[in-house]
BATORTI-12383 format. One record per residue: x, y, z of N, C-alpha, C in turn; residue number from 1. Coordinates in Angstrom, 3 decimals, always signed. Example, Ala and Ser with C-alpha at 12.3 -4.5 7.8 and 13.67 -1.06 7.14 Angstrom:
BEGIN
- +13.190:-5.690:+7.800:+12.300:-4.500:+7.800:+13.200:-3.300:+7.800:1
- +12.850:-2.250:+7.080:+13.670:-1.060:+7.140:+12.900:+0.030:+7.870:2
% end
This chain:
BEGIN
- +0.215:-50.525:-43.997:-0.696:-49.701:-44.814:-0.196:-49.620:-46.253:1
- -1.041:-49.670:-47.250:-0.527:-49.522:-48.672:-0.249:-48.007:-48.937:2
- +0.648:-47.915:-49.535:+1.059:-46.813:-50.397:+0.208:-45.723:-51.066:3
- -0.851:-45.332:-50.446:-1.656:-44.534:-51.147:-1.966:-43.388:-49.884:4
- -2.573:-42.154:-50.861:-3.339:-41.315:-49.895:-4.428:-41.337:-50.028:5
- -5.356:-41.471:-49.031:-6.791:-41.322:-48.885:-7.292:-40.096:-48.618:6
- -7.907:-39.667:-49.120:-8.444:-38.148:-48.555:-9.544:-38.057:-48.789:7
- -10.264:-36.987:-47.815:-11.718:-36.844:-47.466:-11.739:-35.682:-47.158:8
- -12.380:-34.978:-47.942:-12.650:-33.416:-48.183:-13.524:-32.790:-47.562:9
- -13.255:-32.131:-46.362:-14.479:-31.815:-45.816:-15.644:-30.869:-46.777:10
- -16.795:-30.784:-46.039:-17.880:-29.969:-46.734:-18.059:-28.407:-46.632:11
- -17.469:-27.856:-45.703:-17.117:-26.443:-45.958:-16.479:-26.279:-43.978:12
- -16.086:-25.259:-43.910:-15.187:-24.730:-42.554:-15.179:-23.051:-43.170:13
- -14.530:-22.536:-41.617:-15.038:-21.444:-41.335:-13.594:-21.280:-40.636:14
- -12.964:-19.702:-41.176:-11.858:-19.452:-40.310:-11.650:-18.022:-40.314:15
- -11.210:-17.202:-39.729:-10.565:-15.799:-39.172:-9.714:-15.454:-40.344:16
- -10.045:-13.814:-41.067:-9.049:-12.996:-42.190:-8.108:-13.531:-41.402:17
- -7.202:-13.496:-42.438:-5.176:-13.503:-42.014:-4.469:-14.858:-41.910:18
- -5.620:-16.051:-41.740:-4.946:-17.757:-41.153:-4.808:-18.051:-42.388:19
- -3.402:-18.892:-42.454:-3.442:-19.725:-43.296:-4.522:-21.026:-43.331:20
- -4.879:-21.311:-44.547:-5.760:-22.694:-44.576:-4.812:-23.452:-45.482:21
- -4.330:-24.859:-44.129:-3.702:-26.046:-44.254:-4.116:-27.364:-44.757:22
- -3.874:-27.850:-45.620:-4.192:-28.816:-46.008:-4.943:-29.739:-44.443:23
- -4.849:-29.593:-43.336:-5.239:-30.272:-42.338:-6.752:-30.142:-41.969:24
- -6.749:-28.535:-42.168:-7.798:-27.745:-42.019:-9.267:-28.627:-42.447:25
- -9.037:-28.838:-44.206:-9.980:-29.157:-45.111:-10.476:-30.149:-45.215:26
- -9.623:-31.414:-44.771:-9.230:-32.935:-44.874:-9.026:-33.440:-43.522:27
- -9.608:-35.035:-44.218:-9.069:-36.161:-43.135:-8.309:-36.855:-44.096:28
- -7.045:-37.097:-43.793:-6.480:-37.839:-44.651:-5.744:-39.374:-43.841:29
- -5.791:-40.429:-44.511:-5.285:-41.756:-43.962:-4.297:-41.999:-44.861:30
- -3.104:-41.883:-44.147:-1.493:-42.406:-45.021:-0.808:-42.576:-44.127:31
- +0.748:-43.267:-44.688:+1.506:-43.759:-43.703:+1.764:-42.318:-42.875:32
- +2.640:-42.590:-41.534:+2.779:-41.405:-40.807:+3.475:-40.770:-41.667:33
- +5.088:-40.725:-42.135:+5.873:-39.885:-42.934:+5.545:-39.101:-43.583:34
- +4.093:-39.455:-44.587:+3.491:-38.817:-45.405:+2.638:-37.867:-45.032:35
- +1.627:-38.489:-44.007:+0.820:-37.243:-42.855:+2.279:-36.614:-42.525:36
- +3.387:-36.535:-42.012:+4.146:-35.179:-41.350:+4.398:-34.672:-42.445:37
- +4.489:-34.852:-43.615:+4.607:-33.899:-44.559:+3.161:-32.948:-45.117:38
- +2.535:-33.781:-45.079:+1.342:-33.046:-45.627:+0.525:-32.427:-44.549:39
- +0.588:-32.573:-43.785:-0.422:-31.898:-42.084:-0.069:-30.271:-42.878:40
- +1.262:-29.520:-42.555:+0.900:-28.501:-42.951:+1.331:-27.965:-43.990:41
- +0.754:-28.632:-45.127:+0.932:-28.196:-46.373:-0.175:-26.553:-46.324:42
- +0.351:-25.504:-46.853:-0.481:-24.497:-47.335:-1.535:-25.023:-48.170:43
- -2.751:-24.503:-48.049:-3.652:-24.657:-49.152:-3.657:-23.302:-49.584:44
- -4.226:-22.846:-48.951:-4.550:-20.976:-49.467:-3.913:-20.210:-48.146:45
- -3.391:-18.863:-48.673:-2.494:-17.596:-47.971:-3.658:-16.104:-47.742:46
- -4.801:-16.320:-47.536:-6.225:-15.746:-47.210:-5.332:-14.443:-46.879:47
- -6.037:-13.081:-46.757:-5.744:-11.898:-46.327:-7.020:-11.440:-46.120:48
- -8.030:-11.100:-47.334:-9.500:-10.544:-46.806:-10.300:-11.750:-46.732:49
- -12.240:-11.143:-46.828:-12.964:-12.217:-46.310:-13.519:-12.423:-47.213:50
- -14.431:-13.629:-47.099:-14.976:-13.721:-48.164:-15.164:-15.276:-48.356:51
- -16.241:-15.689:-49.499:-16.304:-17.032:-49.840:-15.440:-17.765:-50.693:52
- -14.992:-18.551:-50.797:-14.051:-19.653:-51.548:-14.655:-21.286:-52.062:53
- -14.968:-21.393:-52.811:-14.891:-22.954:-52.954:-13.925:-23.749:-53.654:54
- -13.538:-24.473:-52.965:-12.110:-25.546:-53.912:-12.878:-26.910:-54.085:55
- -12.566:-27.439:-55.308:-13.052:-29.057:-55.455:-11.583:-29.241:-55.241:56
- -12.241:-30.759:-54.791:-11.084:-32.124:-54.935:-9.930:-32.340:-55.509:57
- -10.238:-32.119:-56.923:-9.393:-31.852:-57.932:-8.142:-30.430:-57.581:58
- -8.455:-29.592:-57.316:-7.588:-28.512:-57.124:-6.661:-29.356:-56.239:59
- -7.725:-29.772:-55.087:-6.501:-30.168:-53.826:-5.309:-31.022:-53.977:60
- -6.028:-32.459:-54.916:-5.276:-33.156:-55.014:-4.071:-32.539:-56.134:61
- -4.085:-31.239:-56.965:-3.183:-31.036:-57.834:-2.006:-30.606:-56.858:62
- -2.127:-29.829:-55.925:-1.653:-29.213:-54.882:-0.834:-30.191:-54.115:63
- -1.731:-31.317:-53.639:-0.695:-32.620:-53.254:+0.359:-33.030:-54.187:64
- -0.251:-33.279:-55.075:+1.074:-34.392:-55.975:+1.757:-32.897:-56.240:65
- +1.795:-31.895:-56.242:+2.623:-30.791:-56.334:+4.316:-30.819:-55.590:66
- +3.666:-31.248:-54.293:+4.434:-31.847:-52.980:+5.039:-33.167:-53.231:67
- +3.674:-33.970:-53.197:+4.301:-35.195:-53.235:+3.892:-36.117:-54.258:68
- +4.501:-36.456:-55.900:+3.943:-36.425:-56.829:+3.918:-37.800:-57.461:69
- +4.729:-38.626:-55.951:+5.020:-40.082:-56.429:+3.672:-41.214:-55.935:70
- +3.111:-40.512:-54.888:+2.146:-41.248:-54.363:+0.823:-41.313:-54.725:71
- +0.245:-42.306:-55.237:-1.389:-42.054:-55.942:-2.202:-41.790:-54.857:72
- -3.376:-40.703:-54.921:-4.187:-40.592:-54.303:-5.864:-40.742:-54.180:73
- -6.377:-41.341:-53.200:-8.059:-41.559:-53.369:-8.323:-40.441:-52.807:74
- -9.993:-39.664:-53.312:-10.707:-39.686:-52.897:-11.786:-39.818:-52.308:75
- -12.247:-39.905:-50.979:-13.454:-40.726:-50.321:-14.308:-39.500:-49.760:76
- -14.400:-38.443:-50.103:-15.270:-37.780:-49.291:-15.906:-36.612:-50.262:77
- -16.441:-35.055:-49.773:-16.821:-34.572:-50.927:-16.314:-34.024:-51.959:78
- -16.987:-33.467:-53.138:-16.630:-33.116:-54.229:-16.035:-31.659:-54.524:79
- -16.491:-30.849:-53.203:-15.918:-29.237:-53.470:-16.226:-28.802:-51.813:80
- -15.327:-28.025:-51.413:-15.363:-27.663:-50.101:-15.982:-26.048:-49.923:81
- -16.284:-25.420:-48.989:-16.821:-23.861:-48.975:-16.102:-23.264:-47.778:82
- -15.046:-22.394:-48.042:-14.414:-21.774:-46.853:-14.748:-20.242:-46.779:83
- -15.809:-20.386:-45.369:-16.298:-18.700:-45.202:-15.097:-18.205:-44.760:84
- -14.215:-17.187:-44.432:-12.998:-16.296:-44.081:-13.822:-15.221:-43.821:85
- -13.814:-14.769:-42.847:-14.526:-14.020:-41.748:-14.099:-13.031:-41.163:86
- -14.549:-12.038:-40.795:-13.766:-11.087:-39.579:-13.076:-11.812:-38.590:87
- -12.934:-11.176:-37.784:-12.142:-11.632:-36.469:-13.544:-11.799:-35.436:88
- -13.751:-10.240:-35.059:-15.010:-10.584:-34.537:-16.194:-11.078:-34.917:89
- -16.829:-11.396:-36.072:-17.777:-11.735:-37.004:-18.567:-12.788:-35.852:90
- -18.302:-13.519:-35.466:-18.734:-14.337:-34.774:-18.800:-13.867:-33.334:91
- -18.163:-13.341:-32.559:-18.183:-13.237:-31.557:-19.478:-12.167:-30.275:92
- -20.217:-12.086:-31.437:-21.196:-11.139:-31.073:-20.869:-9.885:-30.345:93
- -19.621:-9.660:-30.564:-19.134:-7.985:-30.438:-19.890:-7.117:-29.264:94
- -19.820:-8.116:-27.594:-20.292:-8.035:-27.219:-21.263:-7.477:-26.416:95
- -21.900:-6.111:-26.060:-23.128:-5.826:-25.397:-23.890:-5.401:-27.035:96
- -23.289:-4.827:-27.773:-24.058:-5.204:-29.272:-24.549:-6.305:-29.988:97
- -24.511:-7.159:-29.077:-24.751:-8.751:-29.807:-25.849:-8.639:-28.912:98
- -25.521:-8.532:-27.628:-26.680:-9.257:-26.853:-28.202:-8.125:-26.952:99
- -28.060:-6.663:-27.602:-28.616:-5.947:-27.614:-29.629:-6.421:-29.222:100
- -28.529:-6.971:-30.296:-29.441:-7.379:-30.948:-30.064:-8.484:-30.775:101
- -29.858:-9.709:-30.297:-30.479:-11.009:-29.403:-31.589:-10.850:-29.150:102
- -31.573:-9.661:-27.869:-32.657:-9.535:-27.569:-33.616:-8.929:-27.812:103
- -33.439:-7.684:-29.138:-34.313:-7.171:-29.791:-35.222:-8.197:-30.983:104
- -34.259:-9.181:-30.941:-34.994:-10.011:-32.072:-35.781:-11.298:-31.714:105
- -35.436:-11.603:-30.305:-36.329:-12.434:-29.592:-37.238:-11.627:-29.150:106
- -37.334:-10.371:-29.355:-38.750:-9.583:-28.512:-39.704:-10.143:-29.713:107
- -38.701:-9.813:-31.045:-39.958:-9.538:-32.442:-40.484:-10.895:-32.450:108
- -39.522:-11.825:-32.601:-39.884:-13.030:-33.038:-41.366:-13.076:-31.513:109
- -40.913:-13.406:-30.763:-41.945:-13.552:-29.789:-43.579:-12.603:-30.270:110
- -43.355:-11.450:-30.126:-44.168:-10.481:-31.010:-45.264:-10.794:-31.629:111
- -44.262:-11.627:-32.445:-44.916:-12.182:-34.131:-45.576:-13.464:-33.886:112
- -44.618:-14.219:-33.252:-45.495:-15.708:-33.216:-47.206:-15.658:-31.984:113
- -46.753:-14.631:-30.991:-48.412:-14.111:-30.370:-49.347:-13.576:-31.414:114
- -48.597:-12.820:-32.295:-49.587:-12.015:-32.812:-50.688:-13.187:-33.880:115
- -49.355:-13.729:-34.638:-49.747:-15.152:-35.612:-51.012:-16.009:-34.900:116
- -50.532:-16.733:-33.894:-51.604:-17.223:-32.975:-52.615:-17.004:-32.559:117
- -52.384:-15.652:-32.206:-53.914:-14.853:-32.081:-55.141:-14.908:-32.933:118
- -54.171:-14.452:-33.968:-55.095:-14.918:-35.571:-55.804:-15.829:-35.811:119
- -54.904:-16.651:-36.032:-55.007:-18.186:-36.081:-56.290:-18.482:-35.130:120
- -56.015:-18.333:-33.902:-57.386:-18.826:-33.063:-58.827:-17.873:-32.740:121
- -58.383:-16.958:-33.936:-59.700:-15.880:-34.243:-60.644:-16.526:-35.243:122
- -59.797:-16.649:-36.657:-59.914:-17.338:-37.658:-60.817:-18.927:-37.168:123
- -60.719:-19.483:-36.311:-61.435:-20.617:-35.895:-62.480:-20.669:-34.899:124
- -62.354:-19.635:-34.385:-63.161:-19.386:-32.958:-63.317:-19.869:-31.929:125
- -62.012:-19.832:-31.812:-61.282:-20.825:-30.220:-62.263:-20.488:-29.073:126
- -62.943:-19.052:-28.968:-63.571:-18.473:-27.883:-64.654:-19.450:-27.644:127
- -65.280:-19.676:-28.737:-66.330:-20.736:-28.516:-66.463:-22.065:-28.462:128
- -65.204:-22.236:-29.203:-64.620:-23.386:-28.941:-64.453:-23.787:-27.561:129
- -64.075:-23.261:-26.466:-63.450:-23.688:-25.303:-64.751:-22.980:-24.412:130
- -65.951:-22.478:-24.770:-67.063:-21.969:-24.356:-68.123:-23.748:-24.229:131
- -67.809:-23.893:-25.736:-68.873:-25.096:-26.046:-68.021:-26.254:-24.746:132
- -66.945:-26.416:-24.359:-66.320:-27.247:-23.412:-66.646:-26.730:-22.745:133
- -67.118:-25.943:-22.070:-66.895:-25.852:-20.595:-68.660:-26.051:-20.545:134
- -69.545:-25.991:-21.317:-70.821:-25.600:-20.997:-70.632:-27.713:-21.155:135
- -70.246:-28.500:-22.081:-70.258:-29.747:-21.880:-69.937:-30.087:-20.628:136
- -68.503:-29.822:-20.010:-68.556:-30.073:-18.804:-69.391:-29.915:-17.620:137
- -69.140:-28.571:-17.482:-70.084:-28.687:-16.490:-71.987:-28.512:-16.873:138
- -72.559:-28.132:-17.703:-74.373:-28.128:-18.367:-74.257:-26.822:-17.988:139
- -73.786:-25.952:-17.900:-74.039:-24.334:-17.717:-73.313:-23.740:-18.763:140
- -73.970:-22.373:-18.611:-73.943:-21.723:-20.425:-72.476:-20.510:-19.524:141
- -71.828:-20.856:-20.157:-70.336:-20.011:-20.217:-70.272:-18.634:-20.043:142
- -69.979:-17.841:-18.623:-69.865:-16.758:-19.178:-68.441:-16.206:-19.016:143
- -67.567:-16.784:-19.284:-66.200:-16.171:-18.984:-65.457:-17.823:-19.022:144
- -64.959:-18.450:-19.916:-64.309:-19.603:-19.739:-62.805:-19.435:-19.639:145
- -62.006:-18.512:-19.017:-60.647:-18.335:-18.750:-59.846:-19.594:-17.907:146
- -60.873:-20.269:-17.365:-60.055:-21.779:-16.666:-59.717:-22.805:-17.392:147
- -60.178:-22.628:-18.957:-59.987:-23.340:-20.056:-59.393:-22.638:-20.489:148
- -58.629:-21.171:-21.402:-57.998:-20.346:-21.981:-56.680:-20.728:-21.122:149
- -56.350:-19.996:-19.629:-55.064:-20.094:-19.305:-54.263:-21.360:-19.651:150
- -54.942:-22.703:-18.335:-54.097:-24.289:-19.270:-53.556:-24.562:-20.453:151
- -54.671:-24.244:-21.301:-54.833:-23.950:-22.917:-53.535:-23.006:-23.486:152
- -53.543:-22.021:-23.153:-52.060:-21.104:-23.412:-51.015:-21.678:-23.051:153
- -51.033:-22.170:-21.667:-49.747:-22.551:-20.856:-49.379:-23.807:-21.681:154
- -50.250:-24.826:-21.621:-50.013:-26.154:-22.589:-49.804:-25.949:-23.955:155
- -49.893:-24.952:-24.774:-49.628:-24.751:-25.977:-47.906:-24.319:-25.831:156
- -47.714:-23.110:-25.138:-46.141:-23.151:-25.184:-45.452:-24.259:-24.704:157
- -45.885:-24.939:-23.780:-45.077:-25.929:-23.516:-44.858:-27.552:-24.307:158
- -46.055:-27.488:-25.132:-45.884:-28.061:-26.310:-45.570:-27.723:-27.848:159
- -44.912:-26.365:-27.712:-44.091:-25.937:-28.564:-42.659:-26.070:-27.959:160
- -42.420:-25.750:-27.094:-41.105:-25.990:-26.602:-40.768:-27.536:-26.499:161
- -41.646:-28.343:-25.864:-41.535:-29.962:-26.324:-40.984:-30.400:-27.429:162
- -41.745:-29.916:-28.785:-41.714:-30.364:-29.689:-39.920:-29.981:-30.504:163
- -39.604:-29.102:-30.008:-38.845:-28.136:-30.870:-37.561:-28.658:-29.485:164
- -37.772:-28.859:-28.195:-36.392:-29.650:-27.819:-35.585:-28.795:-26.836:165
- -36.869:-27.605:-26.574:-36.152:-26.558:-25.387:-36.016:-26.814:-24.478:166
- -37.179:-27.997:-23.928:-36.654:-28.518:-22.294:-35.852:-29.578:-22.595:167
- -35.098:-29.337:-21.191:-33.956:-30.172:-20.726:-34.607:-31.833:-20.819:168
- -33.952:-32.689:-21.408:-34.738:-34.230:-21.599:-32.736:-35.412:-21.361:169
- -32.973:-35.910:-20.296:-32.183:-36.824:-19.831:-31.964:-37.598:-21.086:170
- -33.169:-38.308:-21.959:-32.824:-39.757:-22.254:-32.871:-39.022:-23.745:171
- -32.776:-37.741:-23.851:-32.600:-37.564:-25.364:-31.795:-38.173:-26.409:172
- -30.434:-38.760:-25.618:-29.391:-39.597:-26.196:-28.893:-39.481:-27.649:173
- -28.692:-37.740:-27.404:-28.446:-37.718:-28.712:-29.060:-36.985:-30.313:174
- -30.462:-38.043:-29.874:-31.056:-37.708:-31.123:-32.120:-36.313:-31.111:175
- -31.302:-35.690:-32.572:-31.924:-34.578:-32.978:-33.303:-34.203:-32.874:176
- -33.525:-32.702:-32.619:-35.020:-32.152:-32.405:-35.312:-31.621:-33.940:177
- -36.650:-31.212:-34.203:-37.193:-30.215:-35.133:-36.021:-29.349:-35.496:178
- -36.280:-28.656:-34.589:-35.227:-27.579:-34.698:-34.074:-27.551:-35.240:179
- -33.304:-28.520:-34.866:-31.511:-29.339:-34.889:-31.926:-29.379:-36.809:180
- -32.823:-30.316:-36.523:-33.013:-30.670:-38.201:-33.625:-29.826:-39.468:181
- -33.811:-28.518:-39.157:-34.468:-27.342:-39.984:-33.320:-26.537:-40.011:182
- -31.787:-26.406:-38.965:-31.225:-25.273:-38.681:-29.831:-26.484:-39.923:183
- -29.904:-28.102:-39.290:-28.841:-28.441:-40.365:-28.976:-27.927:-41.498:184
- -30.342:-28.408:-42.386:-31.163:-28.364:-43.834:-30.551:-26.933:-43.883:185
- -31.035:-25.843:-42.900:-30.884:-24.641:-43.796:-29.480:-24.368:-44.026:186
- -28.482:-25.058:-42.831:-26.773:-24.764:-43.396:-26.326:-25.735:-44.605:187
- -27.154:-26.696:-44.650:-26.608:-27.633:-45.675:-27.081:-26.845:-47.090:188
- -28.341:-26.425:-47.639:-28.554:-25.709:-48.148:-27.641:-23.894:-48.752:189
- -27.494:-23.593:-47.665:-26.373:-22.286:-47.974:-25.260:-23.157:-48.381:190
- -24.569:-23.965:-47.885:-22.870:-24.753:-48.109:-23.320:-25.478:-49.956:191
- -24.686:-25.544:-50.070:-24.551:-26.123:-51.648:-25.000:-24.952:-52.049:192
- -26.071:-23.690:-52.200:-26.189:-22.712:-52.434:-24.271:-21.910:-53.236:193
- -23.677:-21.849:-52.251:-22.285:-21.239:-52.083:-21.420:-21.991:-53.141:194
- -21.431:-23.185:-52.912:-20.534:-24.081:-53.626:-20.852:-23.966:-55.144:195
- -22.293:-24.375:-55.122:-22.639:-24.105:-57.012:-22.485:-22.947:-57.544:196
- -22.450:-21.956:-56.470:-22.475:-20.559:-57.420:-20.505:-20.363:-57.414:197
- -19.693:-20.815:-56.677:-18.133:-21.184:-56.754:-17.714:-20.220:-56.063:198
- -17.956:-19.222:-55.066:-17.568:-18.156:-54.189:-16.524:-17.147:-54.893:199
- -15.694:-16.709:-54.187:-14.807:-15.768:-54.517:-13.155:-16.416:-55.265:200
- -12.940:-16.196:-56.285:-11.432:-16.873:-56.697:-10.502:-16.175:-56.367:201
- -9.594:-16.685:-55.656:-8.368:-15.847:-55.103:-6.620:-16.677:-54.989:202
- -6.201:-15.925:-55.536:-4.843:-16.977:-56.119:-4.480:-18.089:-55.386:203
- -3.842:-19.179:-55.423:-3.288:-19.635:-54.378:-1.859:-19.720:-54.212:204
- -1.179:-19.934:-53.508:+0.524:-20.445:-53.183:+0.693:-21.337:-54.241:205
% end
C-alpha cells in the first residue's frame, strides 16, 4: 500500500451525552495497519452535553496531521459531517411513554387520513359513482350499493399498504419502497439542513 491516508468522512452519526467521538466513529479510513492502530482511537471531540455539531474535512484532517504530521492525506468522501449527541434515553422510547405516544399518534394519523378520504370521495361523488356500476352491471337502479363500497374500501387500504411496502413481499430483494425513499429524502434533508446552518461549536481536545 502507498504511504498515504485515505479518508472518508461520514455524513452525519448519532451518539449518547458523555462518549467520546473517535476518529473511528466519523471515518472509513484505508492506510497501512500501523497507521490505522494509531489513528482508530484518536479523540475527535470530548462531548459532555447534547446537541448538534458539524465538523468539515478540513478540521479533521488538521487533527490528523496533529498526530501524525508526516503522512499526506486524501480525501474521498464528504465535505462536513453532523453529530446529533443525544440523551441517553432520547431514543429509547422511555418505555410505556413511548408506546403511549405511538399509539396516540397512529390513532390521529389514522383519524386524519379517514377523515381526508372521506372528503376526497364526497368531493367526487364516489356514491354515485359505484351506484352508476352497479346499475351497469347488473340493469337495475341501485338502492344501497355497499357490495361495491366494502371491496372498494378493503382494496383501497390494501393498495395503500402495497404501494408504501407494509406487506411482507419475499422477492423484494432489497429494493426500496415509497416510504424507505420519502423517510431517506427527509433525513438527508435535515443532515444538509443542520450542516449549512453549522450546529453547535464546542471546543475540541
Amino acid at each position: 500500500m502507498d504511504n498515504y491516508i485515505y479518508l472518508h468522512l461520514k455524513d452525519h452519526i448519532k451518539r449518547e451525552a458523555g462518549q467520546d467521538i473517535y476518529l473511528d466513529d466519523i471515518t472509513e479510513l484505508s492506510c497501512s495497519p500501523d497507521v490505522r492502530d494509531k489513528l482508530t482511537k484518536l479523540v475527535i471531540l470530548q462531548e459532555k452535553g447534547v446537541g448538534i455539531i458539524t465538523l468539515s474535512v478540513v478540521e479533521v484532517i488538521e487533527l490528523i496531521r496533529q498526530f501524525i504530521p508526516e503522512i499526506p492525506i486524501i480525501s474521498t468522501g464528504e465535505s462536513k459531517i453532523t453529530i446529533h449527541i443525544h440523551e441517553k434515553d432520547e431514543y429509547s422510547g422511555k418505555g410505556f411513554a413511548g408506546l403511549i405516544r405511538a399509539f396516540i399518534t397512529s390513532l390521529l394519523l389514522f383519524i386524519g387520513s379517514g377523515i381526508a378520504i372521506m372528503y376526497f370521495h364526497e368531493d367526487v361523488n364516489m356514491h354515485k359513482v359505484h351506484d352508476a356500476i352497479y346499475t351497469a352491471v347488473t340493469g337495475q337502479e341501485a338502492t344501497g350499493s355497499y357490495w361495491i363500497s366494502i371491496p372498494y374500501s378493503i382494496g383501497l387500504g390494501l393498495g395503500i399498504a402495497l404501494f408504501f411496502g407494509l406487506l411482507p413481499d419475499k422477492n423484494k430483494n432489497n429494493k426500496p419502497d415509497p416510504l424507505e425513499i420519502g423517510i431517506h429524502k427527509y433525513k438527508n434533508q435535515i443532515n444538509s439542513y443542520l450542516s449549512a446552518k453549522g450546529g453547535s461549536k464546542q471546543k475540541k481536545p
